[in-house]
C-alpha positions as CSV (number, residue, x, y, z in Angstrom):
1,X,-74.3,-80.2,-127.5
2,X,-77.9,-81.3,-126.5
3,X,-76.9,-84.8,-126.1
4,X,-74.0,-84.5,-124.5
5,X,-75.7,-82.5,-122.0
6,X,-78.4,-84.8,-121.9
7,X,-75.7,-87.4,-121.1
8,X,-74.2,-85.9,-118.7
9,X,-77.8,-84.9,-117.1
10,X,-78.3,-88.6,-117.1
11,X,-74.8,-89.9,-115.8
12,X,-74.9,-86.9,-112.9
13,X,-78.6,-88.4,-111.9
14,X,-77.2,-92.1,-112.0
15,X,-74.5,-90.5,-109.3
16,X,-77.1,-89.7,-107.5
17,X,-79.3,-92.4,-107.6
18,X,-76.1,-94.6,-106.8
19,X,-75.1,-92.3,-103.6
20,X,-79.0,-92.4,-102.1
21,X,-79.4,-96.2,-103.0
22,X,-75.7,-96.4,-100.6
23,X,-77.3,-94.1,-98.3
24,X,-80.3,-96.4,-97.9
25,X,-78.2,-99.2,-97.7
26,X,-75.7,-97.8,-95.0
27,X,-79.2,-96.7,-93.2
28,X,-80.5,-99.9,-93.8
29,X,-78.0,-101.7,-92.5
30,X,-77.4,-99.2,-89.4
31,X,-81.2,-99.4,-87.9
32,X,-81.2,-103.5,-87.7
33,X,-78.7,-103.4,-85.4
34,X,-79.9,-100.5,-83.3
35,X,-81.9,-102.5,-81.7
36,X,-78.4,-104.3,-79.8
37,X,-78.4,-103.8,-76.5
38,X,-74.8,-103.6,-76.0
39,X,-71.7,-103.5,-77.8
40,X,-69.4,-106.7,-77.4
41,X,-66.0,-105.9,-76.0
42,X,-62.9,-107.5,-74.8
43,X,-64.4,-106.7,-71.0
44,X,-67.7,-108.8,-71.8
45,X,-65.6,-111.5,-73.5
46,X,-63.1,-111.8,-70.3
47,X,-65.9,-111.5,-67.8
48,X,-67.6,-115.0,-69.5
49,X,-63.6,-116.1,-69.5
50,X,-63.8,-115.5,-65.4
51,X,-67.0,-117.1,-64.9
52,X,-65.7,-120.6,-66.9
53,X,-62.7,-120.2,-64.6
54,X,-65.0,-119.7,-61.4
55,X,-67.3,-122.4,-62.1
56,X,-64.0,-124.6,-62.6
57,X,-63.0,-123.9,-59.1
58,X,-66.6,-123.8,-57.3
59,X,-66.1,-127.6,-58.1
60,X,-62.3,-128.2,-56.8
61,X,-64.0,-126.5,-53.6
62,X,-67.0,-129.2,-53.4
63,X,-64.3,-132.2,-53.8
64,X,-61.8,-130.4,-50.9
65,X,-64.6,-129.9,-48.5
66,X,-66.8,-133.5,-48.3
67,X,-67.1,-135.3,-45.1
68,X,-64.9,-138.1,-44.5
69,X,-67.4,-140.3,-42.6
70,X,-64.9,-143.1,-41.7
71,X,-62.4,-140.7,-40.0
72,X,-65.9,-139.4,-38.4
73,X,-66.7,-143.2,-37.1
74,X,-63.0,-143.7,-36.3
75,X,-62.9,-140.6,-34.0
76,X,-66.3,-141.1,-32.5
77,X,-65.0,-144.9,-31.4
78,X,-62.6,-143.4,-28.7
79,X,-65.3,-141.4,-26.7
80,X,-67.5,-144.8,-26.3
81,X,-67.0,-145.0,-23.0
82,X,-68.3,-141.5,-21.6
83,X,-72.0,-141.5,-23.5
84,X,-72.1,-137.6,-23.2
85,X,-69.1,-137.0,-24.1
86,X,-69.8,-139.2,-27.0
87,X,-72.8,-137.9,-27.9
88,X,-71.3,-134.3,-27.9
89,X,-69.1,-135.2,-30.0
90,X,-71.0,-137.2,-32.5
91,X,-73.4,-134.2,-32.7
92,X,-70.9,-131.7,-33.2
93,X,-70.1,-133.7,-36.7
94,X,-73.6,-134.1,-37.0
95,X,-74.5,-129.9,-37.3
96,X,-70.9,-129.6,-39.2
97,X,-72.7,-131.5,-41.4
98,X,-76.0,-129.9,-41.5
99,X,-74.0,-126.8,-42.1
100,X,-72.6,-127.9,-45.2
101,X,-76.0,-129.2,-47.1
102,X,-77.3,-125.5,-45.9
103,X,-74.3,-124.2,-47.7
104,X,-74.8,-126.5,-50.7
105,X,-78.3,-125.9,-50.7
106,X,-77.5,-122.2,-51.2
107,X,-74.7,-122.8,-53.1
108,X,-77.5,-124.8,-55.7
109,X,-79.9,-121.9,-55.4
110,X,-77.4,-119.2,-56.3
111,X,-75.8,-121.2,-59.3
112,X,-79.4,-121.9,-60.6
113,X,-80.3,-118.2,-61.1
114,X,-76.4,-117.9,-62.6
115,X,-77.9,-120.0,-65.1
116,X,-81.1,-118.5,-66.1
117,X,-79.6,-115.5,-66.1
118,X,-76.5,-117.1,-68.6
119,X,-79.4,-118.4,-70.6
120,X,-80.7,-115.2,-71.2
121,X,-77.5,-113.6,-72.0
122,X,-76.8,-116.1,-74.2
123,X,-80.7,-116.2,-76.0
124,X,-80.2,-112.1,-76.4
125,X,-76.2,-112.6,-77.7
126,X,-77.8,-115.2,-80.5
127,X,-80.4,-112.8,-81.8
128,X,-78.3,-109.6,-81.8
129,X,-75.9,-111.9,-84.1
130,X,-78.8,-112.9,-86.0
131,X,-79.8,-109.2,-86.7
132,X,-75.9,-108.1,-87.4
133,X,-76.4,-111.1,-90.0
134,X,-79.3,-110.1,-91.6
135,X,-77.6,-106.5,-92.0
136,X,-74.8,-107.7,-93.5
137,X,-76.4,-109.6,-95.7
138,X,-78.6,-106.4,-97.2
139,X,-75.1,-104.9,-97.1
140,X,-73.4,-107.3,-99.4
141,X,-76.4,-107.7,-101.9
142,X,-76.3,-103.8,-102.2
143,X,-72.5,-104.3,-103.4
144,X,-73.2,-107.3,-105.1
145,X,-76.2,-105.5,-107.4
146,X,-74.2,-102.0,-108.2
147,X,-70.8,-103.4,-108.0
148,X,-67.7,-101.7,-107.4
149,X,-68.0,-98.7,-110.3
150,X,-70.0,-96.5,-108.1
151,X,-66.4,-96.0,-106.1
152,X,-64.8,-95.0,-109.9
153,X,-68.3,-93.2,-111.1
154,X,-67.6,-91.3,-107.6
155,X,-63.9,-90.2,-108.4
156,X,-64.4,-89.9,-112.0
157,X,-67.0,-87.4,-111.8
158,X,-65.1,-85.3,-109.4
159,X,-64.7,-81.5,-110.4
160,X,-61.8,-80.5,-108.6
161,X,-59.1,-82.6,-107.3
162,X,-60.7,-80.8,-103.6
163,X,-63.7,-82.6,-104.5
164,X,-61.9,-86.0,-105.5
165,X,-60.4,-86.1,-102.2
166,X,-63.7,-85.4,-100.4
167,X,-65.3,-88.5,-102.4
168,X,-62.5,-90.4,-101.6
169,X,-62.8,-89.8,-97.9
170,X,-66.6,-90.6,-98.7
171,X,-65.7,-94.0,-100.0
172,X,-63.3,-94.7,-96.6
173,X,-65.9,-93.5,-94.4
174,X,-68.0,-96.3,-96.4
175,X,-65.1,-99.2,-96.2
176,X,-64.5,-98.4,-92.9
177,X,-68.1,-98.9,-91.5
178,X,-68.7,-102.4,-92.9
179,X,-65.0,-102.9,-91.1
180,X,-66.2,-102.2,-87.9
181,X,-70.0,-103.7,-88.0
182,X,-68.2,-107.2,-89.3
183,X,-65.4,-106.6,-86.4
184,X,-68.9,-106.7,-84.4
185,X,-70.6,-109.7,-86.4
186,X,-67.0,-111.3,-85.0
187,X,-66.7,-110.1,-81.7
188,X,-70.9,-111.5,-80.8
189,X,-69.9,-114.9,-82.1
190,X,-67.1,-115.1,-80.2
191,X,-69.3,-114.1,-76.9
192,X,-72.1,-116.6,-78.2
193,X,-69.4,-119.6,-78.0
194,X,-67.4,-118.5,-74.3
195,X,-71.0,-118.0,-73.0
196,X,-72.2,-121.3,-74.3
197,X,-69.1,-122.9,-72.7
198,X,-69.8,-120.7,-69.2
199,X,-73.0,-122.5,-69.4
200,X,-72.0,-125.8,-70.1
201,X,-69.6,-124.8,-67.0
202,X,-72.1,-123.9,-64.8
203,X,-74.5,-127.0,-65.3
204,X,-71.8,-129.4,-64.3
205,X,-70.9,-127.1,-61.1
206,X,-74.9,-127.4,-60.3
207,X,-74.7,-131.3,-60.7
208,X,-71.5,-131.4,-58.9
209,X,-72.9,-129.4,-55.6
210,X,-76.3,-131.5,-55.9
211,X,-74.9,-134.6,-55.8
212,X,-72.6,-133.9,-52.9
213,X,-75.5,-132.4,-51.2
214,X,-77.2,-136.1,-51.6
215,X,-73.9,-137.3,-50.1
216,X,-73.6,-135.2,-47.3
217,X,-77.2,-136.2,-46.7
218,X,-76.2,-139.2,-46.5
219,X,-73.4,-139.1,-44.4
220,X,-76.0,-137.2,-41.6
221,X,-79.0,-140.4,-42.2
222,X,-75.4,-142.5,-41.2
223,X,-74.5,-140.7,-38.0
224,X,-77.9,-140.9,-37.3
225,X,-78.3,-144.2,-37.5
226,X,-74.9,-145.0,-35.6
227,X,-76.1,-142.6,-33.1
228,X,-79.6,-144.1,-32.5
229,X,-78.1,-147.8,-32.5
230,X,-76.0,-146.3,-29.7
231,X,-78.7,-145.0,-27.5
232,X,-80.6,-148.4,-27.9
233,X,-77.5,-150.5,-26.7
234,X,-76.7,-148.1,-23.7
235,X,-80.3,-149.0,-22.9
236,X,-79.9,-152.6,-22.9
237,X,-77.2,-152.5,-21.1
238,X,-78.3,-151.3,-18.0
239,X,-78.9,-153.7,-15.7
240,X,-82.4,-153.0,-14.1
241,X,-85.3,-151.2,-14.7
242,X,-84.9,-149.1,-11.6
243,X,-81.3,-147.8,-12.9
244,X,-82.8,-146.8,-16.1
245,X,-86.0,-145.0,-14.5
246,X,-82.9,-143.2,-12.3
247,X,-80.5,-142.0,-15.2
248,X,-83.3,-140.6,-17.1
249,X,-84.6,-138.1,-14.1
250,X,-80.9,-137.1,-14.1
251,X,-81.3,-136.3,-17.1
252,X,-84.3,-134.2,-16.9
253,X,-82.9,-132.9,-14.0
254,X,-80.1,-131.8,-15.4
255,X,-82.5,-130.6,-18.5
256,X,-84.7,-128.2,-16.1
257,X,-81.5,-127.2,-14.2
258,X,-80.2,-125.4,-17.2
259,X,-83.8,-123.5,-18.1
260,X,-83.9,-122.3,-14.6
261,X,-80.6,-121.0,-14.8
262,X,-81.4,-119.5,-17.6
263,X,-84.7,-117.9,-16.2
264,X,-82.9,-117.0,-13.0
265,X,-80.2,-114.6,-15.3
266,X,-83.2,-113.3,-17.4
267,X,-85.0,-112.0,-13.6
268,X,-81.5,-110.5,-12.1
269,X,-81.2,-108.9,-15.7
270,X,-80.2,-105.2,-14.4
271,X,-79.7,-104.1,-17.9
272,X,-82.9,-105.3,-19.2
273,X,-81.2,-106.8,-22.3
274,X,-83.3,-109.9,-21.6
275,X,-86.7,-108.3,-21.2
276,X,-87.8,-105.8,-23.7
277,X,-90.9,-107.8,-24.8
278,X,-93.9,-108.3,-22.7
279,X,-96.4,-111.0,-23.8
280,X,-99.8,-109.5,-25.1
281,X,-102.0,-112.6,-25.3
282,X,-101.4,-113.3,-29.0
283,X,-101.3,-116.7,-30.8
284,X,-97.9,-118.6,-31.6
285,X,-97.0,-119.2,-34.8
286,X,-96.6,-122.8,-35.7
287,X,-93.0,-123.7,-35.3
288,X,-92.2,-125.7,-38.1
289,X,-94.3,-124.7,-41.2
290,X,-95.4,-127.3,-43.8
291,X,-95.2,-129.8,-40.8
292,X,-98.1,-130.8,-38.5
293,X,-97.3,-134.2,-37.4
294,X,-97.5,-134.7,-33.8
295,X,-95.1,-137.4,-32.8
296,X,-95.3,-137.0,-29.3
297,X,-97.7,-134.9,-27.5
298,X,-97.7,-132.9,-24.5
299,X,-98.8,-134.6,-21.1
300,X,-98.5,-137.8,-19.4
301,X,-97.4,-140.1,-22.0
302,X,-95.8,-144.5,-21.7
303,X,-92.6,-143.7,-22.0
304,X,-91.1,-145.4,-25.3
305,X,-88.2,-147.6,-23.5
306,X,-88.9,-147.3,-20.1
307,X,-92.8,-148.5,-20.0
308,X,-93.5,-146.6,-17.3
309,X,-95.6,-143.3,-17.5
310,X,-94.0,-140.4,-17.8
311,X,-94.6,-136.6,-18.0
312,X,-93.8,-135.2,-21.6
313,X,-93.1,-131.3,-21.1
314,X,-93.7,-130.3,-24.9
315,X,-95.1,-131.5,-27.6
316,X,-92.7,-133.3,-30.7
317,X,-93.2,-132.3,-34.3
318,X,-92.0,-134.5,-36.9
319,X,-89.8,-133.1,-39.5
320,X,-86.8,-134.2,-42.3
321,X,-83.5,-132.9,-41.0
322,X,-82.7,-129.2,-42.1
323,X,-86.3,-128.2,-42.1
324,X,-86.9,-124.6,-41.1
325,X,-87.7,-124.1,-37.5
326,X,-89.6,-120.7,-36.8
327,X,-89.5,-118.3,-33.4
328,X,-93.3,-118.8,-32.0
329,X,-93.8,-115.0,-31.0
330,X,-91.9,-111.6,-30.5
331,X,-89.1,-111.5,-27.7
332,X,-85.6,-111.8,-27.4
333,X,-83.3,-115.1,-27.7
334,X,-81.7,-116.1,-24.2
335,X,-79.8,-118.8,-25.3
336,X,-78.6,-120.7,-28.4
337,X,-76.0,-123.2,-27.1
338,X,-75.9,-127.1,-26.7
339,X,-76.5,-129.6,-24.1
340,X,-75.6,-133.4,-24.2
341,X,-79.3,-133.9,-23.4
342,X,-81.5,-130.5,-25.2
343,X,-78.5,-131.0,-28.2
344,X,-78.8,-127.7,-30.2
345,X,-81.4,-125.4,-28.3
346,X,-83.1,-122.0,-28.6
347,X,-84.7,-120.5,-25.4
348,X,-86.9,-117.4,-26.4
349,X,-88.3,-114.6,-23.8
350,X,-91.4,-113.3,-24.9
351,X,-92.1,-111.3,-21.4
352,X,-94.3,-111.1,-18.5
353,X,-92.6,-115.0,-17.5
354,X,-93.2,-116.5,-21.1
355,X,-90.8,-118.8,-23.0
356,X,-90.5,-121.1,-25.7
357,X,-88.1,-124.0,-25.7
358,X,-86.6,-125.7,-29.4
359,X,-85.2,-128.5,-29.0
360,X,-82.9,-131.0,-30.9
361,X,-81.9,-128.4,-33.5
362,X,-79.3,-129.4,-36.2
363,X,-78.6,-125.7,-36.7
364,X,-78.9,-122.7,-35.0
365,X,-79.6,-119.1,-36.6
366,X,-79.7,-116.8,-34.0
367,X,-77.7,-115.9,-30.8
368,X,-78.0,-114.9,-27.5
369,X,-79.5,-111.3,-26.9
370,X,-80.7,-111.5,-30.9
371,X,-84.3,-110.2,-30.7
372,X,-86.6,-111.9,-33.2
373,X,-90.0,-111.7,-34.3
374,X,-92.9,-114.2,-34.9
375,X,-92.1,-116.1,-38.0
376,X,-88.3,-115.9,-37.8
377,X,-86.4,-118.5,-39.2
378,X,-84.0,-119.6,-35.9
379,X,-82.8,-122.9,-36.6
380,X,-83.1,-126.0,-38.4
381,X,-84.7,-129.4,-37.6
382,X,-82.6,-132.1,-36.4
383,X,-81.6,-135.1,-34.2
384,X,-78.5,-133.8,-31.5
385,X,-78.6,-134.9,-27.9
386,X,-81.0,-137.7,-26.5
387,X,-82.8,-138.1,-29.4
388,X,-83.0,-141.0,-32.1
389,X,-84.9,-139.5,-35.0
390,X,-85.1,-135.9,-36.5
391,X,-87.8,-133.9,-34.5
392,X,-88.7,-130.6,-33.0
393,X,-89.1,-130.8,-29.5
394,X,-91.1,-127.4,-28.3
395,X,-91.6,-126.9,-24.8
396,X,-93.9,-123.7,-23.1
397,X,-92.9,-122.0,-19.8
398,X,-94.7,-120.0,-17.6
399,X,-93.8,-118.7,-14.4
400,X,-90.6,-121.3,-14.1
401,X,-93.1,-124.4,-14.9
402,X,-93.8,-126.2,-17.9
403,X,-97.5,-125.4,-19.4
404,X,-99.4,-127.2,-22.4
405,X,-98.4,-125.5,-25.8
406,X,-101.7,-126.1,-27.2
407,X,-103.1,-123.1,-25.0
408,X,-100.8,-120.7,-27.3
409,X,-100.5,-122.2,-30.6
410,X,-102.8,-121.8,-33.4
């Protein structure tokens, strides 16, 4: 009787050793994969699905919407005749065009931080798999070492048939758990692989949009070039110095026509929509940051074709096309429009008979009655109406006359 019970002391304590070295396995295996962040489902699965599918068609887009220069060229041959008109027109391609390396230049930002942040996804998909391996591993070693007889020890030592059934759950409860955590193991490498492929997906899309971005750039330096070899043979064409001297006052003319209008509408302004600011003495801030280069200063100058001195009413800053053109000082924006001469052009109030001219703009960022502050981004260097080369032009009124813009500027 002593050994049986002895046996049976010793079988009943090898139950239990069994059940706790399960339990420490189960536990085991359960904290190294607490540390997941998120369980993988069918939604997280789809979502990488959509964004291999979007990437797919951000590139169809880029191929649909390039610039088809020779149509451009072919177009811009039938308003030869009329200079402004052609000029006009040609500039009009030239900020479409400016408007689509802005878009791709956004469009390369954006899909750049859709990488890093696939990257990431991707880095913290590989080590939860790693860690649900690991587990599983532990897991089938545990099996491996006691074998399958603690499921019959289990049964077999059952006291009632109650108690048999309650094991038995015991054991499904067990089954069923490494069920689900490899259904997991499965469902991360499935994510590791359609997030690898959104990334591949992504890279091209990003070497797709820069390299039309490099065409489209391009495409502008060709308009430009077309445009400028235009200006030069209208020049050469006139027949005498005196008719060339004559067409460029109109010009100006025509130029200081429009900024007195302007100032004229900002004076009868009833509603005061056009005055809100009044100049307090500060300094401007420099209108196109990262670039000093004066080009063409303000005062009496040679003129460039004309060889005959000429008063420059601003001061030109040399800058790549696109480059960020900032609003000097506080006021509000009068006009944002085009002119065959100005091309695009900003004219800001800043008050007490104070404004600031940008000139030559291939994009423009603000509108008419927008109120801006000093350091706003308004518009974009470029090289529309009578000019041959990308350049800010900034001019400084006071008191309807044109004043140097060095007495404001930094």
């Amino acid at each position: 009787m002593y050994k049986f019970f002895t046996r049976k002391q010793g079988l009943n304590k090898r139950i239990i050793t069994l059940l706790l070295c399960a339990a420490i396995a189960i536990c085991t295996f359960a904290n190294s994969c607490i540390t997941a962040t998120a369980e993988v489902t069918e939604e997280s699965i789809k979502a990488k699905e959509e964004q291999i599918s979007q990437a797919k068609k951000e590139r169809d887009n880029l191929s649909s919407a390039k610039t088809n220069l020779e149509k451009v060229k072919k177009d811009l041959e039938k308003s030869k005749s009329d200079l402004n008109t052609y000029i006009t027109q040609l500039d009009a391609s030239l900020t479409d065009i400016q408007g689509k390396i802005d878009s791709l230049n956004d469009q390369i930002t954006a899909k750049e931080q859709e990488i890093e942040t696939t990257e990431k996804e991707l880095e913290e998909a590989e080590r939860i798999q790693q860690e649900q391996y690991e587990a599983m591993k532990k897991r089938i070693k545990f099996l491996y070492e006691r074998g399958d007889t603690i499921y019959v020890e289990l049964l077999i030592e059952s006291g009632s048939f109650s108690d048999m059934l309650n094991k038995a759950e015991y054991i499904e409860m067990l089954s069923s758990y490494d069920r689900k955590k490899l259904d997991e193991y499965i469902a991360t490498t499935e994510l590791i692989q359609v997030t690898k492929e959104a990334l591949e997906e992504e890279k091209a899309t990003l070497d797709a949009a820069k390299a039309e971005k490099e065409q489209e750039e391009k495409n502008l330096q060709s308009l430009l070039d077309t445009k400028e070899q235009e200006l030069t043979n209208v020049k050469s064409d006139i027949s005498s110095k005196e008719a060339a001297i004559a067409e460029y006052e109109a010009e100006i003319k025509a130029e200081n026509a429009a900024i007195a209008a302007l100032e004229k509408e900002v004076a009868a302004d009833k509603a005061a929509l056009y005055s809100k600011y009044m100049y307090d003495g500060g300094m401007f801030t420099w209108p196109c940051p990262s670039y000093s280069r004066i080009s063409d200063n303000y005062g009496m100058r040679m003129h460039p074709t004309l060889g005959i001195e000429k008063m420059h009413n601003g001061i030109d800053l040399a800058a790549p096309a696109g480059s960020s053109i900032l609003a000097a000082y506080n006021g509000t924006v009068v006009a944002a429009d085009y002119n065959s001469t100005m091309g695009n052009y900003i004219m800001i109030n800043h008050g007490g008979g104070l404004y600031t001219i940008y000139m030559h703009c291939s994009a423009l960022y603000v509108s008419k009655g927008q109120d801006v502050t000093s350091g706003t981004k308004i518009a974009a260097v470029g090289s529309t109406g009578r000019s041959t080369g990308n350049h800010l032009h900034f001019g400084v009124r006071l008191n309807g006359a044109y004043v140097s813009p060095w007495n404001y500027l930094k």
